[in-house]
FIKOLZA-1660 file (N, C-alpha, C; in steps of 0.1 Angstrom, whole numbers, plus 5000, padded with zeros to 4 digits):
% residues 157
   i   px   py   pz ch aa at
   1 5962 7350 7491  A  X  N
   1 5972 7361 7490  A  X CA
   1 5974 7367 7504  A  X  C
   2 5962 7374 7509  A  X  N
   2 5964 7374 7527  A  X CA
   2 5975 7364 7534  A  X  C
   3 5970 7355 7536  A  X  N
   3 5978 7346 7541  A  X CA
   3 5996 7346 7533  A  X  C
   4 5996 7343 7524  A  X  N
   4 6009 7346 7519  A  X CA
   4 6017 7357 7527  A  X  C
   5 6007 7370 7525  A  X  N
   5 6014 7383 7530  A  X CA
   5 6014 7379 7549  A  X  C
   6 6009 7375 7552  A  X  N
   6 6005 7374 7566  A  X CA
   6 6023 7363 7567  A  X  C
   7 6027 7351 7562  A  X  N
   7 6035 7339 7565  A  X CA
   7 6047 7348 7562  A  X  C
   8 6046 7358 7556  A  X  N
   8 6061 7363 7547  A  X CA
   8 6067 7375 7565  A  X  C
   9 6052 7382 7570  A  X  N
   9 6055 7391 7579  A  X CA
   9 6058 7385 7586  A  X  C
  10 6054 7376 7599  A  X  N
  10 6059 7368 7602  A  X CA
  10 6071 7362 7599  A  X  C
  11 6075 7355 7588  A  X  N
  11 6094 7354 7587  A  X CA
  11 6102 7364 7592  A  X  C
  12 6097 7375 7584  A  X  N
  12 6109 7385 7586  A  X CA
  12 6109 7392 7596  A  X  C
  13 6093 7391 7604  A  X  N
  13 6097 7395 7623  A  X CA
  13 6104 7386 7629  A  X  C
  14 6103 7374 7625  A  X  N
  14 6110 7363 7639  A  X CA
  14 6127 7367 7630  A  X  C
  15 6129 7365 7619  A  X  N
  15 6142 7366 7614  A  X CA
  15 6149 7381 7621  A  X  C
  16 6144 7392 7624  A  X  N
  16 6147 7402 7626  A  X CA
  16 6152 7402 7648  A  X  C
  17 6143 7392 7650  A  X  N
  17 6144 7393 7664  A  X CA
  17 6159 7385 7665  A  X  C
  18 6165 7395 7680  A  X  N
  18 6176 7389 7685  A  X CA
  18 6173 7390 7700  A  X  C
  19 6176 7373 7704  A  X  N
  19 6175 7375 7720  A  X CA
  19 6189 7372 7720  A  X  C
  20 6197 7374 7731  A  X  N
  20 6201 7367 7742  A  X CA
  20 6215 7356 7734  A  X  C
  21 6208 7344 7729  A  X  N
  21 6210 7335 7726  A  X CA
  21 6218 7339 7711  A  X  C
  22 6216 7346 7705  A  X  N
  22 6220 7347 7695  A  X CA
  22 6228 7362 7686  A  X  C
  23 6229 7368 7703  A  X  N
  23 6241 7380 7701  A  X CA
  23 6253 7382 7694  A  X  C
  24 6256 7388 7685  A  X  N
  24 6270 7394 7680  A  X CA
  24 6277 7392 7689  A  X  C
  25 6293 7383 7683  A  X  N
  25 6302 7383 7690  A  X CA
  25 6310 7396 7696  A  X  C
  26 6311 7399 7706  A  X  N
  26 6317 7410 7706  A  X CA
  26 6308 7419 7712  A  X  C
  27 6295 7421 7712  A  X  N
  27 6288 7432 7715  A  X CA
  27 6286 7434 7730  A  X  C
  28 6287 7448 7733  A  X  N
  28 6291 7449 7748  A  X CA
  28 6276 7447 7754  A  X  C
  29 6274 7449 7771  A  X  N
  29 6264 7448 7778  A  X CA
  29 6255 7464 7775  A  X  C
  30 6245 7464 7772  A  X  N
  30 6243 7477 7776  A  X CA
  30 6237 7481 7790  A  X  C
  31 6243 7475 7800  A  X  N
  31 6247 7481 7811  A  X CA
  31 6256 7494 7813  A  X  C
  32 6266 7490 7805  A  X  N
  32 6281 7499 7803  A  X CA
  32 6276 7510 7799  A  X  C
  33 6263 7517 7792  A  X  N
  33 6261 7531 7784  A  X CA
  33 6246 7536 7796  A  X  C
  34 6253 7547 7791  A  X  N
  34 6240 7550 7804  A  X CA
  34 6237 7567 7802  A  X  C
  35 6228 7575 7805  A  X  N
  35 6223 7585 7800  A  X CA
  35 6216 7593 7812  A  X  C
  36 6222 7604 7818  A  X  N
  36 6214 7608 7831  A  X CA
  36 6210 7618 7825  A  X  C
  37 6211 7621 7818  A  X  N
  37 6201 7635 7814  A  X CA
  37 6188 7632 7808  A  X  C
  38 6181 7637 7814  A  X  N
  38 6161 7631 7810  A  X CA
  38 6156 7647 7808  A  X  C
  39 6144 7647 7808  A  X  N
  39 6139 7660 7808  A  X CA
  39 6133 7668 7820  A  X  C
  40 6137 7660 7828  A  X  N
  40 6135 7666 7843  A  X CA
  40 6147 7670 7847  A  X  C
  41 6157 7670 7840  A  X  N
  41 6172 7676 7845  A  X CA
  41 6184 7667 7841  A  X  C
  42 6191 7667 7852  A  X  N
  42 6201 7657 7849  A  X CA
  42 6204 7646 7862  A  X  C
  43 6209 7635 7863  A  X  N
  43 6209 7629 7877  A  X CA
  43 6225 7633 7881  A  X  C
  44 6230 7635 7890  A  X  N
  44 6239 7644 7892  A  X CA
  44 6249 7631 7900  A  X  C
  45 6237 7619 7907  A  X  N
  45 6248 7605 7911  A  X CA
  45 6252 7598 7901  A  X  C
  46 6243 7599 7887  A  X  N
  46 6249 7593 7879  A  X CA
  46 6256 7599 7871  A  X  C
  47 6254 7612 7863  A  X  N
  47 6263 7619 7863  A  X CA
  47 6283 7617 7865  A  X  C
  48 6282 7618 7878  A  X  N
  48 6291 7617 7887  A  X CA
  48 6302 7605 7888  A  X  C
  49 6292 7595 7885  A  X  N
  49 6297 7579 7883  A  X CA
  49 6302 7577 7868  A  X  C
  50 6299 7585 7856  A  X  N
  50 6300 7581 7845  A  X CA
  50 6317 7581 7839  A  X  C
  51 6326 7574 7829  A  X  N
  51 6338 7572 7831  A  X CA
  51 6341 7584 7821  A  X  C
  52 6352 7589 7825  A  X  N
  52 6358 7597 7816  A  X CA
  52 6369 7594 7806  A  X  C
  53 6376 7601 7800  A  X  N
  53 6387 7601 7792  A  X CA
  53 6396 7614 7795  A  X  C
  54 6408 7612 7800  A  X  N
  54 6414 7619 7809  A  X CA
  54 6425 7619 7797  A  X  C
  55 6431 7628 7786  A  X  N
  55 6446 7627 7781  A  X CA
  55 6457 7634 7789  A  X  C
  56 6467 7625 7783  A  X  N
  56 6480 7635 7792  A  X CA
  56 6483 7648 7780  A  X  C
  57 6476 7646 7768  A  X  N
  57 6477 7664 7758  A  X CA
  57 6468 7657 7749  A  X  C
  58 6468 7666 7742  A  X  N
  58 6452 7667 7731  A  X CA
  58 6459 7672 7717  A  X  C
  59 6470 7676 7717  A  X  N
  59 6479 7679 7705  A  X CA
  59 6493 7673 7705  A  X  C
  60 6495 7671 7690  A  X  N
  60 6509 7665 7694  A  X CA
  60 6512 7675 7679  A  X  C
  61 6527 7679 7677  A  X  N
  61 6533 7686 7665  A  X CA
  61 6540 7679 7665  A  X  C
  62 6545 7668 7651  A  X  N
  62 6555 7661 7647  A  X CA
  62 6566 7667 7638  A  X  C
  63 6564 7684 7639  A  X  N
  63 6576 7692 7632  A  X CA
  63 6578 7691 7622  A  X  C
  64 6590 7691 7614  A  X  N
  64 6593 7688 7601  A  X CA
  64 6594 7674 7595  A  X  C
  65 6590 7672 7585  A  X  N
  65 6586 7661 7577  A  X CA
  65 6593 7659 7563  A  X  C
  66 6594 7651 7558  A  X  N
  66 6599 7650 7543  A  X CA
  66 6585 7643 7536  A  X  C
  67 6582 7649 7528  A  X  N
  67 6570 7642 7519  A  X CA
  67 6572 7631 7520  A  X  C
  68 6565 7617 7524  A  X  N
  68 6561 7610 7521  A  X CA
  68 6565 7597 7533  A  X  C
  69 6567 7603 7544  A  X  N
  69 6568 7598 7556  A  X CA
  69 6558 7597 7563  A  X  C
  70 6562 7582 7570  A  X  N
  70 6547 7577 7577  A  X CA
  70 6552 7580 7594  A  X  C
  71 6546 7586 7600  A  X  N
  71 6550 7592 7618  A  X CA
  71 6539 7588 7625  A  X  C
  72 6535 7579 7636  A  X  N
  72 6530 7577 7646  A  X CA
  72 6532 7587 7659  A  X  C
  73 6520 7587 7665  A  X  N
  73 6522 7597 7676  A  X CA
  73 6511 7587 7689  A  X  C
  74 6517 7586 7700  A  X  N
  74 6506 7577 7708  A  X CA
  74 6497 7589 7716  A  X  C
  75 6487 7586 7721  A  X  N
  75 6477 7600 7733  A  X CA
  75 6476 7588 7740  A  X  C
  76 6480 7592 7752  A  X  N
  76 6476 7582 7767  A  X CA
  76 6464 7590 7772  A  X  C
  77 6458 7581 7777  A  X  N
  77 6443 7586 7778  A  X CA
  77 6440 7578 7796  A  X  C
  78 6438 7582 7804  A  X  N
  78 6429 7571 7819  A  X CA
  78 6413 7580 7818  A  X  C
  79 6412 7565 7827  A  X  N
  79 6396 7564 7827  A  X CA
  79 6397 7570 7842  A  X  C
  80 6394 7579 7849  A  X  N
  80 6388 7585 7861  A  X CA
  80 6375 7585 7865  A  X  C
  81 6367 7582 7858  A  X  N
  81 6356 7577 7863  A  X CA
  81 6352 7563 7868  A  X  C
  82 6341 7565 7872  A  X  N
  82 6335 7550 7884  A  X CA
  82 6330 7537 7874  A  X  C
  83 6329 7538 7862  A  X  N
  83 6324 7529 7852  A  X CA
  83 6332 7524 7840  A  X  C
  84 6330 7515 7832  A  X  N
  84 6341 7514 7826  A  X CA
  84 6338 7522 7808  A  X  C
  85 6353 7524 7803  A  X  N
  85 6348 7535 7790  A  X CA
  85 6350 7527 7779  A  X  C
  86 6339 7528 7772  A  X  N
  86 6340 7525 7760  A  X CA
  86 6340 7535 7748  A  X  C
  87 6349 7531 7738  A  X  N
  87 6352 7545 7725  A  X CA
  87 6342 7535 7715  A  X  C
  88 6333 7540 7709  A  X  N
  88 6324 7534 7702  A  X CA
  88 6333 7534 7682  A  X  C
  89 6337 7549 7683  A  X  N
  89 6344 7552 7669  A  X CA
  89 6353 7561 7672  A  X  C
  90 6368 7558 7664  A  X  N
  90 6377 7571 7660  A  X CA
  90 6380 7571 7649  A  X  C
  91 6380 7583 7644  A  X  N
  91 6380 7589 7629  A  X CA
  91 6387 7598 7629  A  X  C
  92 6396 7598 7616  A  X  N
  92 6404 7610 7611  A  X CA
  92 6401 7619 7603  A  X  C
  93 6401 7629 7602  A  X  N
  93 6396 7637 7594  A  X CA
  93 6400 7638 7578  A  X  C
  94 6407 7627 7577  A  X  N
  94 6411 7626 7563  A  X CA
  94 6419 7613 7564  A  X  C
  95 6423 7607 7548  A  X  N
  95 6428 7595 7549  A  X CA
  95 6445 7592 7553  A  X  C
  96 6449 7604 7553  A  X  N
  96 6461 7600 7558  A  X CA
  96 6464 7603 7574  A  X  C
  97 6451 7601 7581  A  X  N
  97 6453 7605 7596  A  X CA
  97 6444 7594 7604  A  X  C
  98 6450 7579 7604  A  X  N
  98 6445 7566 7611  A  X CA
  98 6447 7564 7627  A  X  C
  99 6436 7568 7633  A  X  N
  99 6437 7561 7648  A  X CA
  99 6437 7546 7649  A  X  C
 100 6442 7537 7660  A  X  N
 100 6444 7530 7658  A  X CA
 100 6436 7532 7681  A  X  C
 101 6423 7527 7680  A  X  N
 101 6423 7524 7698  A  X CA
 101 6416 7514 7701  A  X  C
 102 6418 7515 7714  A  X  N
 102 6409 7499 7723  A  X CA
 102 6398 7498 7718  A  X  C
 103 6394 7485 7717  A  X  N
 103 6381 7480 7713  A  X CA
 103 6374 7473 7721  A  X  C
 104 6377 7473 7735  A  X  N
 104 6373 7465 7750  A  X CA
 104 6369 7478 7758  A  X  C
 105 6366 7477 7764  A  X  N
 105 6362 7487 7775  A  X CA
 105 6373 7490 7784  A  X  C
 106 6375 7501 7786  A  X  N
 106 6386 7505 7798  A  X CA
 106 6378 7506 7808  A  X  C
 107 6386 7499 7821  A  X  N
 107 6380 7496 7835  A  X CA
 107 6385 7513 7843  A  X  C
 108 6376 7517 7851  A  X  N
 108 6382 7530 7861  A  X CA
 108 6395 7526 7866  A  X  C
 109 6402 7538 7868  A  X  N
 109 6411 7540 7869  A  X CA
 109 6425 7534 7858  A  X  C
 110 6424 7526 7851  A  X  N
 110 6429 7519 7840  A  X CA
 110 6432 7530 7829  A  X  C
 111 6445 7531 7823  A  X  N
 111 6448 7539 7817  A  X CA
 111 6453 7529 7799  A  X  C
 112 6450 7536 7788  A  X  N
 112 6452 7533 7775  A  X CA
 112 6456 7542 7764  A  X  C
 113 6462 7538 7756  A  X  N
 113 6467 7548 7743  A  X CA
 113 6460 7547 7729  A  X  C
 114 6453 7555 7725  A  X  N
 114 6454 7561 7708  A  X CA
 114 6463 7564 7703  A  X  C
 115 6469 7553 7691  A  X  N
 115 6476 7553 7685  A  X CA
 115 6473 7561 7670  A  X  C
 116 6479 7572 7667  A  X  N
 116 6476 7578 7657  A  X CA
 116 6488 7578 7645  A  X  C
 117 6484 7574 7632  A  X  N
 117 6494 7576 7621  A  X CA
 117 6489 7584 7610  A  X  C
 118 6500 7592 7609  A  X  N
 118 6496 7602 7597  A  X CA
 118 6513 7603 7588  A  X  C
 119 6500 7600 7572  A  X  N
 119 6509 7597 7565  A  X CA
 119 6510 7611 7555  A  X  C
 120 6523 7612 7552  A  X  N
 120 6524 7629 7545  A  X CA
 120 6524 7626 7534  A  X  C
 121 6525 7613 7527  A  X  N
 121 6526 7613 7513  A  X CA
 121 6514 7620 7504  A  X  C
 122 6516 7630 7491  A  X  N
 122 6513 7640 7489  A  X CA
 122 6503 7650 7496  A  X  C
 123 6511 7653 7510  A  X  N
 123 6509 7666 7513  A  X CA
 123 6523 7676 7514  A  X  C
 124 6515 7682 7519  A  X  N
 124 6533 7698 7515  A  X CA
 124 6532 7711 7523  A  X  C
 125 6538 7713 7531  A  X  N
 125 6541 7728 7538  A  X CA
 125 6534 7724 7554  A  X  C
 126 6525 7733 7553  A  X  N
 126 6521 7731 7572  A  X CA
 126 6503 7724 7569  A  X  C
 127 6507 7713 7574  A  X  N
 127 6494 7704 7578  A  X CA
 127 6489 7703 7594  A  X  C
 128 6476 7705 7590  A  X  N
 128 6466 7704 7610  A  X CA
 128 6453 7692 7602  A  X  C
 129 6453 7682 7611  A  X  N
 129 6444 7669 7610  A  X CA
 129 6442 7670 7627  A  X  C
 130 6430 7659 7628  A  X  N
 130 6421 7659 7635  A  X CA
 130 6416 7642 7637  A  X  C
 131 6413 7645 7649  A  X  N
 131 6413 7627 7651  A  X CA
 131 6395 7627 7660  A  X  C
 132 6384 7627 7656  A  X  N
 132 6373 7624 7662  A  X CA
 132 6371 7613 7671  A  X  C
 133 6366 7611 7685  A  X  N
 133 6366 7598 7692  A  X CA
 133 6352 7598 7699  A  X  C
 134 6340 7591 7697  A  X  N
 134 6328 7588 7703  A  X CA
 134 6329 7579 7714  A  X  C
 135 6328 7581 7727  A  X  N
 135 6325 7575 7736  A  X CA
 135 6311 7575 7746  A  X  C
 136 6314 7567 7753  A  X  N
 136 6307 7568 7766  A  X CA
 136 6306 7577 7778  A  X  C
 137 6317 7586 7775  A  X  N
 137 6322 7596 7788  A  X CA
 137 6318 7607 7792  A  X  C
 138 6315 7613 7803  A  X  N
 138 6306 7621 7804  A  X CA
 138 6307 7631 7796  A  X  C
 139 6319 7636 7790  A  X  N
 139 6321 7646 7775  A  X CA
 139 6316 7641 7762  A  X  C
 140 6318 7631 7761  A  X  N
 140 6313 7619 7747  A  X CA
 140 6319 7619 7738  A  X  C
 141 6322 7634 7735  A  X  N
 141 6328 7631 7716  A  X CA
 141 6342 7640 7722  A  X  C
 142 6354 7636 7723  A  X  N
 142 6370 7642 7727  A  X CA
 142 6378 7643 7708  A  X  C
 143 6384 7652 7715  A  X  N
 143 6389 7655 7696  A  X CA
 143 6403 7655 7699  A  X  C
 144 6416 7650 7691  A  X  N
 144 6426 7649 7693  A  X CA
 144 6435 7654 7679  A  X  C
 145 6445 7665 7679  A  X  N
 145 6452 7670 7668  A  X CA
 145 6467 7667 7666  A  X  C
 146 6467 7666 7653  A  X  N
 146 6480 7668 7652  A  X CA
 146 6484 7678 7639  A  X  C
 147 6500 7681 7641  A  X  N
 147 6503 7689 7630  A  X CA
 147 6519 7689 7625  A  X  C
 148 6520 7689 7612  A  X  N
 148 6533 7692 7612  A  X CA
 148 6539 7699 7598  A  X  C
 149 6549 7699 7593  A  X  N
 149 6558 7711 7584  A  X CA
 149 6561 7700 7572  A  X  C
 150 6554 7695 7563  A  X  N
 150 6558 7685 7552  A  X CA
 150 6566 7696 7546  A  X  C
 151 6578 7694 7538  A  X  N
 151 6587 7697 7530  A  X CA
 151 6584 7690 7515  A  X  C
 152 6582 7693 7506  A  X  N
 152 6580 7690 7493  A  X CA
 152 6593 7675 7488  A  X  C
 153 6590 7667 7482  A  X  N
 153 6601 7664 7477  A  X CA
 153 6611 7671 7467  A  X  C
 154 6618 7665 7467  A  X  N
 154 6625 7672 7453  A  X CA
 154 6633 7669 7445  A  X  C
 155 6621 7663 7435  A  X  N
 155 6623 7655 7426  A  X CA
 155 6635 7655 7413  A  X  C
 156 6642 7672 7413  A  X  N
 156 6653 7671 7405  A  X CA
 156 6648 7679 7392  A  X  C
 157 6633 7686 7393  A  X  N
 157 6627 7689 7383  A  X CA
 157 6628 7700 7381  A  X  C
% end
C-alpha cells in the first residue's frame, strides 16, 4: 500500500512539473513582469523603467441611444515606459460592456487601442459602465468609462 501511495505521488509530481520544453503556447517570458517594491522600499531604477499605459481620455459619452443599439468606442492607449506592457485582463463591469484589447505585449514607445462595445439592449435612460484593465504598468489596474442616454423603445403599447 506504501508503495502504491509512494508510485501515485510521484506521477502526479512529475505530471504537474513544467519545464521549458513543454510551455503553453502563448505564454509570455517572465522577464516582462517585474516588481520593485520589496520591503526595504521601493527600487526607484526600476521603478522608473517599468511600462506604462498612457490614454489619450479615460471617458468616452456615446450620448443618446435608442434601446437596443450596439456602439463601439476605441481608447488609444502608448506605452511610455522603458519595457514592454502587457494587459493580463479587461473586464466590463457588466455583460453588455465588452473590451476587446492586445494580447501581445506593447513595445515602449508603441501605441495601441481598447476597443470597447456596449450593447444597450434592455437598458433605458442614463447608463455609466466601466471597463477594468490589469496590467504590468507601474499603475497596474487603469479603469476606463463610458456612458450614455438609452431612450426606451416604443413599442406602440
Amino acid at each position: 500500500m506504501k508503495r502504491l501511495v509512494f508510485i501515485l505521488s510521484v506521477s502526479v509530481f512529475a505530471a504537474c512539473g513544467n519545464s521549458d520544453g513543454n510551455k503553453p503556447k502563448g505564454t509570455l517570458s517572465a522577464d516582462l513582469v517585474s516588481n520593485p517594491a520589496s520591503a526595504d522600499g521601493a527600487d526607484t531604477a526600476a521603478l522608473n523603467a517599468m511600462p506604462t499605459m498612457d490614454f489619450t481620455d479615460t471617458t468616452h459619452d456615446f450620448g443618446q441611444l435608442q434601446e437596443g443599439e450596439v456602439v463601439t468606442y476605441d481608447f488609444s492607449f502608448k506605452n511610455n515606459g522603458k519595457k514592454p506592457l502587457i494587459i493580463s485582463s479587461a473586464a466590463g463591469s457588466c455583460g453588455c460592456t465588452v473590451p476587446d484589447y492586445p494580447h501581445r505585449p506593447i513595445n515602449p514607445g508603441e501605441e495601441a487601442v481598447i476597443k470597447v462595445k456596449y450593447n444597450s439592449e434592455g437598458k433605458q435612460y442614463h447608463q455609466e459602465k466601466s471597463v477594468t484593465i490589469a496590467t504590468n504598468s507601474k499603475r497596474g489596474t487603469h479603469m476606463l468609462y463610458i456612458k450614455a442616454d438609452v431612450n426606451p423603445r416604443n413599442d406602440g403599447s
